[in-house]
FILUMMI-167578 format. One record per residue (C-alpha): x, y, z. Coordinates in Angstrom, 2 decimals, m for minus. Layout:
// residues N
[r [X,Y,Z]]
...
This chain:
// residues 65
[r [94.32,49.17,74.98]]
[r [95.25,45.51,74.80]]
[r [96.72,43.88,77.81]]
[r [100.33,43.67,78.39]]
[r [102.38,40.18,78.65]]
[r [104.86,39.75,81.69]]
[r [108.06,38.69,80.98]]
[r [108.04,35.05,82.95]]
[r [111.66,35.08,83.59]]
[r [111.55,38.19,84.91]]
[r [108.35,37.03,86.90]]
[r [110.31,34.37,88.48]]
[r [113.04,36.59,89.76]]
[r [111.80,39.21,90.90]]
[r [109.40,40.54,93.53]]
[r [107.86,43.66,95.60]]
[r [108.38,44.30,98.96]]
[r [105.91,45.19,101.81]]
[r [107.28,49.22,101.00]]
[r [107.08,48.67,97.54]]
[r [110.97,48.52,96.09]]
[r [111.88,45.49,93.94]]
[r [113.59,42.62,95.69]]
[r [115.74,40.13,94.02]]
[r [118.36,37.14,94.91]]
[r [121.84,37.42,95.43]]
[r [124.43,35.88,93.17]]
[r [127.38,33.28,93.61]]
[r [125.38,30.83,95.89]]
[r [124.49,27.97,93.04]]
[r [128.09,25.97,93.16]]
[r [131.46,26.21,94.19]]
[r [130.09,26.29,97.56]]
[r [132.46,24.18,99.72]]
[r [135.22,26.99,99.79]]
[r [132.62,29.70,100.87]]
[r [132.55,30.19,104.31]]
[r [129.60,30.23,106.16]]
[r [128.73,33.81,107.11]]
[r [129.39,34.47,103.56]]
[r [127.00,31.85,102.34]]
[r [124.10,33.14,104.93]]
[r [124.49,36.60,103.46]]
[r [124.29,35.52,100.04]]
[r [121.19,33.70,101.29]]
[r [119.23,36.82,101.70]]
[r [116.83,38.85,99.54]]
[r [118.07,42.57,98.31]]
[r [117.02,45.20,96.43]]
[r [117.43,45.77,92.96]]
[r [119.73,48.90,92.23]]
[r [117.45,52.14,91.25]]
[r [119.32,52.21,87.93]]
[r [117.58,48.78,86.98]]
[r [114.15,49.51,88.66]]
[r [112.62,50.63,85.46]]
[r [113.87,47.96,82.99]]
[r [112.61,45.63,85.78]]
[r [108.84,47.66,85.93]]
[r [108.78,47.53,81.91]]
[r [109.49,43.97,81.75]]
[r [106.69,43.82,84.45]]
[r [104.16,45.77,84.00]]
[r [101.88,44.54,86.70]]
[r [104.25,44.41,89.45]]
């Protein structure tokens, strides 16, 4: 079976954690920042977990995740 090609902008967002679920970057912290107050901006910050719904579009796009 031939190998399979990872999706590179899939590789670039995405990533396993220590347990192995699929962490990814929260939105709405590129612009528009000065209005955002800071606890909001420290949350967005943070790493999450991508919603089980998405986990296997995520895996196929990645198969050697």
């Amino acid at each position: 079976m031939p190998k399979l090609k990872t999706r590179r902008a899939a590789a670039k967002r995405f990533r396993r954690s220590g347990s192995g679920k699929i962490m990814r970057r929260k939105a709405f912290k590129n612009h528009l920042l000065e209005h955002k107050n800071q606890d909001r901006k420290r949350k967005l910050s943070k790493m999450t977990t991508v919603h089980e719904t998405d986990v296997a579009n995520v895996e196929l796009m990645m198969p050697y995740l």
